[in-house]
N, CA and C atoms as a LAMMPS dump frame, in Angstrom:
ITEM: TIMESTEP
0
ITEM: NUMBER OF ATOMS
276
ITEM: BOX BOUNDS ff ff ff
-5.0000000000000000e+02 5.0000000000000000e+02
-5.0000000000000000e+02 5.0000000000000000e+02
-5.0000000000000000e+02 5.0000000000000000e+02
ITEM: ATOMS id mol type element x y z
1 1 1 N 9.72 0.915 19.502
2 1 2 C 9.341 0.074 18.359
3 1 3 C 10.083 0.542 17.104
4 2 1 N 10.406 -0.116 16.229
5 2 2 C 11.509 -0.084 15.486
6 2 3 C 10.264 0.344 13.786
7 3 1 N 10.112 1.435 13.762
8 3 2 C 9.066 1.204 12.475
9 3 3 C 10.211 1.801 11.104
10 4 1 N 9.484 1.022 10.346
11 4 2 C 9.89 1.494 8.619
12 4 3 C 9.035 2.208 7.82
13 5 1 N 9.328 2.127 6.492
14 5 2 C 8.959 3.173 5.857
15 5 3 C 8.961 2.018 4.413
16 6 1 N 7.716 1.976 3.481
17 6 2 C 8.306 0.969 2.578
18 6 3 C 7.443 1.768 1.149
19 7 1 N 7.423 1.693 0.171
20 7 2 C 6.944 2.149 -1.249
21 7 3 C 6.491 1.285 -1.713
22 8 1 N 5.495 1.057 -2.389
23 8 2 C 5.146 -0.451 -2.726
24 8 3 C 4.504 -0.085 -4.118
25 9 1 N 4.456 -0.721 -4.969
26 9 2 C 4.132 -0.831 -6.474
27 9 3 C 3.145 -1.796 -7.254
28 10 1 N 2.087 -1.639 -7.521
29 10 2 C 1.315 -2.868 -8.089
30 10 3 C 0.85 -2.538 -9.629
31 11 1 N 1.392 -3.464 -10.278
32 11 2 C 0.826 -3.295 -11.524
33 11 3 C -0.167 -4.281 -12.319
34 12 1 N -0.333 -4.141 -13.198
35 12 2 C -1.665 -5.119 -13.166
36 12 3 C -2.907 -4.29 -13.922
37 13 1 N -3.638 -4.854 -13.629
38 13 2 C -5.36 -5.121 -13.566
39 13 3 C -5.768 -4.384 -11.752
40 14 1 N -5.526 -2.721 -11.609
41 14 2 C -5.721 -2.579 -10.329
42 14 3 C -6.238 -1.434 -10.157
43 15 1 N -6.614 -0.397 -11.592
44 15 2 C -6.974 0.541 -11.331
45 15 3 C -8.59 0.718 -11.726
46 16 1 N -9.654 1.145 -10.93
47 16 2 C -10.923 1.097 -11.723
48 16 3 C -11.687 -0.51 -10.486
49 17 1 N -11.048 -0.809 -9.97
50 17 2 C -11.456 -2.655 -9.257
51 17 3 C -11.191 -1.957 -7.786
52 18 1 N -11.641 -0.989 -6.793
53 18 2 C -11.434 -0.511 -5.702
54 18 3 C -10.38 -0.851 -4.915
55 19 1 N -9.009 -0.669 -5.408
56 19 2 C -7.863 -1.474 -4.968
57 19 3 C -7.64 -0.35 -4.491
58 20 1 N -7.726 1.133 -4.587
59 20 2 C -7.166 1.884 -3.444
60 20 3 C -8.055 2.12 -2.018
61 21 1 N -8.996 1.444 -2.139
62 21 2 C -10.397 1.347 -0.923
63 21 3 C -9.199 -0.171 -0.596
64 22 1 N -9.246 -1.112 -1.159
65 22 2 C -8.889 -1.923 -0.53
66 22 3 C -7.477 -1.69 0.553
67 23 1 N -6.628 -1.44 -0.262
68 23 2 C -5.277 -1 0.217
69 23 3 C -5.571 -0.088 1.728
70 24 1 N -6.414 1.161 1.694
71 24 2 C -6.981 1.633 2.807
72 24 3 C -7.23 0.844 3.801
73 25 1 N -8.45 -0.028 3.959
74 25 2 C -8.682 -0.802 4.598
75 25 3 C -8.051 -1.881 5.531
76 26 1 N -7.707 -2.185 4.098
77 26 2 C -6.402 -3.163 5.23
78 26 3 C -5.04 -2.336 5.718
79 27 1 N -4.713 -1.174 5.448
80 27 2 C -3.685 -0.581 6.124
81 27 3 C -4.275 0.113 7.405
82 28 1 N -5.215 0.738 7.337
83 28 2 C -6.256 1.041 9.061
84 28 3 C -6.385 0.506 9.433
85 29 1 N -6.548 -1.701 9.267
86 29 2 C -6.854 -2.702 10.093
87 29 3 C -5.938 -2.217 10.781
88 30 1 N -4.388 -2.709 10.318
89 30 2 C -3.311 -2.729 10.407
90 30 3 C -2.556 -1.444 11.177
91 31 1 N -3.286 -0.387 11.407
92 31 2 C -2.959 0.553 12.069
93 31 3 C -1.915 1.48 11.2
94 32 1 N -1.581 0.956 9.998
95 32 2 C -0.444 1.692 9.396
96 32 3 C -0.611 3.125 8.926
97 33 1 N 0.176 3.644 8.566
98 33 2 C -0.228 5.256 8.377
99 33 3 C 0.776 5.985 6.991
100 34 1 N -0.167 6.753 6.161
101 34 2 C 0.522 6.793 4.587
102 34 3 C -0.163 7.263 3.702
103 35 1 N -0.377 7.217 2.471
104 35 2 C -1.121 7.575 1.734
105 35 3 C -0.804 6.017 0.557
106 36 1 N -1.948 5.892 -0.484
107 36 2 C -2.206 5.029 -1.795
108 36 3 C -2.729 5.976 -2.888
109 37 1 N -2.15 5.755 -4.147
110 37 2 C -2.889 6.515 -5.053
111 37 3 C -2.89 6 -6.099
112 38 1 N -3.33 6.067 -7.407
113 38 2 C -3.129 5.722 -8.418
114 38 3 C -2.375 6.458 -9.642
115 39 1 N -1.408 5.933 -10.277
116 39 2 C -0.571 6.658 -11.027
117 39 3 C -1.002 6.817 -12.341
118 40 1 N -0.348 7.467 -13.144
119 40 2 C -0.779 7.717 -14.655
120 40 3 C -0.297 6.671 -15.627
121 41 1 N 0.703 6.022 -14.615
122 41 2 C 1.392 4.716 -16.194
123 41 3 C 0.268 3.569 -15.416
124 42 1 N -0.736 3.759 -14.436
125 42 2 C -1.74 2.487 -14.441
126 42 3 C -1.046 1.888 -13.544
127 43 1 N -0.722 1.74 -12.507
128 43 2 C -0.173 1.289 -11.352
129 43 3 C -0.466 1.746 -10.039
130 44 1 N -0.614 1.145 -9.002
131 44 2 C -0.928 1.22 -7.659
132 44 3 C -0.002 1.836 -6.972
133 45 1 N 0.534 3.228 -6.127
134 45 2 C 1.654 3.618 -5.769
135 45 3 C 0.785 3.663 -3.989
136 46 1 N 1.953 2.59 -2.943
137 46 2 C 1.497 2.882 -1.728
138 46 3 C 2.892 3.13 -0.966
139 47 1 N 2.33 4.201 -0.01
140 47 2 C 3.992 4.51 0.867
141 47 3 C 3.213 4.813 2.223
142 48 1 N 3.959 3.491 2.904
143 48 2 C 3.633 3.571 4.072
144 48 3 C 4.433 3.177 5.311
145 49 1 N 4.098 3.54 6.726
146 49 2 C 5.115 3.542 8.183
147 49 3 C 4.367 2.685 8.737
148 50 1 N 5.321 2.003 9.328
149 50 2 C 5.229 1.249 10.366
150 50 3 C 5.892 0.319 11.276
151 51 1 N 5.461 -0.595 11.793
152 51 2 C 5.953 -1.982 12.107
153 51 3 C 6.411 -2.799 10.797
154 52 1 N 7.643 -3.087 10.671
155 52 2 C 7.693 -3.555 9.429
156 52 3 C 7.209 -5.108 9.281
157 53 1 N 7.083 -6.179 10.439
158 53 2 C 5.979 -7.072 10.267
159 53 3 C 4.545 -7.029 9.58
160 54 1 N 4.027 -5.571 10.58
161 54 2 C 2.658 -5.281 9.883
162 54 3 C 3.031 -4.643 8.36
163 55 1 N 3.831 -3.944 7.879
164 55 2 C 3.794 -3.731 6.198
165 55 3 C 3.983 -4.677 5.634
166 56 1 N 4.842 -6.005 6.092
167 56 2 C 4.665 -7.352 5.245
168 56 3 C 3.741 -7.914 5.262
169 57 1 N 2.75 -7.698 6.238
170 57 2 C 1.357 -8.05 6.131
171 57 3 C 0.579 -7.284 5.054
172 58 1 N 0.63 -6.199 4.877
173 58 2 C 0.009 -5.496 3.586
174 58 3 C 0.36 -5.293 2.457
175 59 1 N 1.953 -6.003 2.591
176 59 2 C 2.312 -6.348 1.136
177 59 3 C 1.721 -7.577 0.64
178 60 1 N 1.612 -8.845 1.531
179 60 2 C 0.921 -9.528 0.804
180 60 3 C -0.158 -9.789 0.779
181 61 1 N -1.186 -8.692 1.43
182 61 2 C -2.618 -8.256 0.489
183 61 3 C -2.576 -7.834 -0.556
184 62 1 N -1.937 -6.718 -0.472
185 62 2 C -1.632 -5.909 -1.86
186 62 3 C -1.232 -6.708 -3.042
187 63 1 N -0.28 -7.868 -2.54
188 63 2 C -0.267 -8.813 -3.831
189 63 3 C -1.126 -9.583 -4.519
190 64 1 N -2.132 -10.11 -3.631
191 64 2 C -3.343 -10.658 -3.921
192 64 3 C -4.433 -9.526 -4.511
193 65 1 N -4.386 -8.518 -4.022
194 65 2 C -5.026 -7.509 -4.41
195 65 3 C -6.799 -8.033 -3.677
196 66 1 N -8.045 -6.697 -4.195
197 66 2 C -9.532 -7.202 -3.954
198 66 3 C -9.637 -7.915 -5.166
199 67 1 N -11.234 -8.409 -5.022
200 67 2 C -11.451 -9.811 -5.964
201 67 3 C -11.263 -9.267 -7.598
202 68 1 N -12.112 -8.318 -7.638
203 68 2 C -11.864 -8.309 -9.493
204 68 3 C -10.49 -7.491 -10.108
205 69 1 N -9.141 -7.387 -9.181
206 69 2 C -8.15 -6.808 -9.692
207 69 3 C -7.573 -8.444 -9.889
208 70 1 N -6.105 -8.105 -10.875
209 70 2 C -5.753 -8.966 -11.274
210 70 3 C -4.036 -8.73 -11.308
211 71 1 N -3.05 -8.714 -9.954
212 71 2 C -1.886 -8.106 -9.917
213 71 3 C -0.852 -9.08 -10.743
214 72 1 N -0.209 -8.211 -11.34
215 72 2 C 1.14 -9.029 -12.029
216 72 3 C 2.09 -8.653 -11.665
217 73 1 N 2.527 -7.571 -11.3
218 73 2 C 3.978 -7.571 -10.405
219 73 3 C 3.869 -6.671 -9.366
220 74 1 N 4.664 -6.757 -8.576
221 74 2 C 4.164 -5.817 -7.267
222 74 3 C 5.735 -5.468 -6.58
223 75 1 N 6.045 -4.645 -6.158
224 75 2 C 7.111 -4.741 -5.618
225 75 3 C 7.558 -3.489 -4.388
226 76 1 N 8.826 -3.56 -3.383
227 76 2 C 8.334 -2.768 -2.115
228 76 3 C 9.693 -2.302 -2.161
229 77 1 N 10.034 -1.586 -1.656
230 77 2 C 11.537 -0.896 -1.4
231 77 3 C 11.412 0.034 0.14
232 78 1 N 12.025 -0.259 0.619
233 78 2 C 12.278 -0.545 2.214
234 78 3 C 13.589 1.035 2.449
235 79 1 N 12.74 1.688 3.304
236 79 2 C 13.613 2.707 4.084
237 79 3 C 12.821 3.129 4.988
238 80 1 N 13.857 3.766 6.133
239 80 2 C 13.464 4.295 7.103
240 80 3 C 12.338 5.315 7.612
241 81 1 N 11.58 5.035 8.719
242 81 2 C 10.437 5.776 8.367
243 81 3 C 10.678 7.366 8.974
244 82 1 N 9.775 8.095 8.368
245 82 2 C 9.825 9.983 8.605
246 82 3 C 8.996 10.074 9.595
247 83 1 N 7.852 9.58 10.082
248 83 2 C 6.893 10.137 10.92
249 83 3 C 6.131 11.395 10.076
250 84 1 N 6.52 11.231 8.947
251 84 2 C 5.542 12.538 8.121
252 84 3 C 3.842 12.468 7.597
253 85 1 N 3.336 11.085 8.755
254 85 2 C 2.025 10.717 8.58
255 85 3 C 0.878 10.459 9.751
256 86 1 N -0.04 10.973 9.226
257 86 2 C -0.879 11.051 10.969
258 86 3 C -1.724 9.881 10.714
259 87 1 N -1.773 9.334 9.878
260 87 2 C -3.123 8.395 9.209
261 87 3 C -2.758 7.807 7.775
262 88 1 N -3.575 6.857 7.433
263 88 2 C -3.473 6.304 6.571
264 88 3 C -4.892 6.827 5.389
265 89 1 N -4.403 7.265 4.23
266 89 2 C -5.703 7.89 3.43
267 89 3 C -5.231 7.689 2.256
268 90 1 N -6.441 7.581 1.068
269 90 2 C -6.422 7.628 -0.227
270 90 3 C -6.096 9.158 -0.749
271 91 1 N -4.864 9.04 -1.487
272 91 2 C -4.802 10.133 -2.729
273 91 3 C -4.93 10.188 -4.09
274 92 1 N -5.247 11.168 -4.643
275 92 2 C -5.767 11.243 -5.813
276 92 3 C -5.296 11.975 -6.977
């Protein structure tokens, strides 16, 4: 299976609205494996492996974001994956 590796960026209305519970969630549906955290300039930072079908699937959750976030730009940058992840978890 051919997996990737992608960085993904959400800015917005996303920190404080359980968008890194969300992001979790749907990346364990998804089987993907990585970490999400929240940054200091107020942005959503997710880096995650996989099937790169299934990360386009969680990019466009992540764009929609959960109900009371409010995303305005979001964006993913695509490289090869490390295998440097056993699971998918929130960091802090």
């Amino acid at each position: 299976m051919d997996l990737k590796r992608a960085e993904i960026i959400a800015d917005g209305l996303v920190q404080g609205v359980g968008f890194r519970y969300f992001v979790y969630k749907n990346a364990t549906r998804l089987g993907l494996k990585g970490y999400v955290k929240n940054l200091y300039t107020g942005e959503v930072y997710t880096i995650v492996e996989g099937p790169a079908y299934l990360i386009e699937e969680l990019y466009k959750n992540i764009k929609i974001g959960p109900v009371h976030a409010d995303v305005k730009n979001c964006t993913i940058k695509w490289s090869e994956a490390k295998n440097e992840f056993s699971r998918f978890e929130i960091g802090f």
